[in-house]
N, C-alpha and C positions, 0 to 999 in steps of 0.2 A: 514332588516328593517321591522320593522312588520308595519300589515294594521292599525296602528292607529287613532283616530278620525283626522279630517282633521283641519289642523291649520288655524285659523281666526285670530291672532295677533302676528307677531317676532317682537321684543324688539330688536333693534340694539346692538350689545353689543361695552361700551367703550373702546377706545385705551390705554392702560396702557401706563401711559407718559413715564414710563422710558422704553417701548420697544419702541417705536414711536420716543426717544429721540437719541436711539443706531441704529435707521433705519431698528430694527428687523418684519419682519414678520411672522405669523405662520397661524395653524390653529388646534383646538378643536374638537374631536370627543366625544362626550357626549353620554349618553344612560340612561333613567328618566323612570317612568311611569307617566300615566296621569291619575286625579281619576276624577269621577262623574262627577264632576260639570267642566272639563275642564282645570285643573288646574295640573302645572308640579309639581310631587313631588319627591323626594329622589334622583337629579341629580348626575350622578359619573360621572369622566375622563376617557375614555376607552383608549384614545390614544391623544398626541400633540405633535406636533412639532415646535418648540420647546418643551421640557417635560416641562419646568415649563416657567411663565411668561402670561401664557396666558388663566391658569384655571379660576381664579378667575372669571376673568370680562367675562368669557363663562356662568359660571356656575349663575352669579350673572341676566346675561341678558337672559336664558333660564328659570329665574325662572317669570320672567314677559311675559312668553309666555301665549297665551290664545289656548285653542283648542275647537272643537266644541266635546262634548263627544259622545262615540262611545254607540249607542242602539244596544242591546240585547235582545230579547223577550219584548219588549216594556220599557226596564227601561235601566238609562245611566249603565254605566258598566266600573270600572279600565281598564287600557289597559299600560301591562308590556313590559318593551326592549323596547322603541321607542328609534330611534337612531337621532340623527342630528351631521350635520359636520358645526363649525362653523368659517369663513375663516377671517382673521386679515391681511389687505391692508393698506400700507399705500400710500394716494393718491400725486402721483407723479408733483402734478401742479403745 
């Protein structure tokens, strides 16, 4: 997991109705880089389990993440491989 800027805003990601509707859960391992201004770009799937079902609405709710950017010699600075694991529960109540 690299020292990436520290994050100031996760985006809950949605339940995809039709795994929510088969009682499936999983979870999304992601890895983006963050540019300048804070912002996730060029998210991939590194791994899920389930493999499919559960990309999209990862990938769709890490792009509404915000981060605080990471300084370098006084100026913000990309910062590549940041990983997240993103976990899909559905609540039992």
């Amino acid at each position: 997991i690299s020292s990436a800027a520290s994050d100031v805003y996760k985006s809950q990601p949605t339940y995809p109705r039709r795994m929510a509707a088969r009682g499936i859960q999983g979870w999304v391992l992601l890895e983006f880089s963050v540019d300048q201004l804070g912002r996730v770009q060029n998210p991939q799937v590194i791994d899920a389990q389930p493999a499919s079902g559960f990309s999209k609405a990862a990938i769709d709710a890490v792009l509404r993440y915000k981060y605080k950017p990471k300084v370098f010699d006084g100026k913000a600075t990309w910062v590549y491989g940041v990983q997240t694991r993103m976990v899909f529960q559905l609540d039992n109540g």
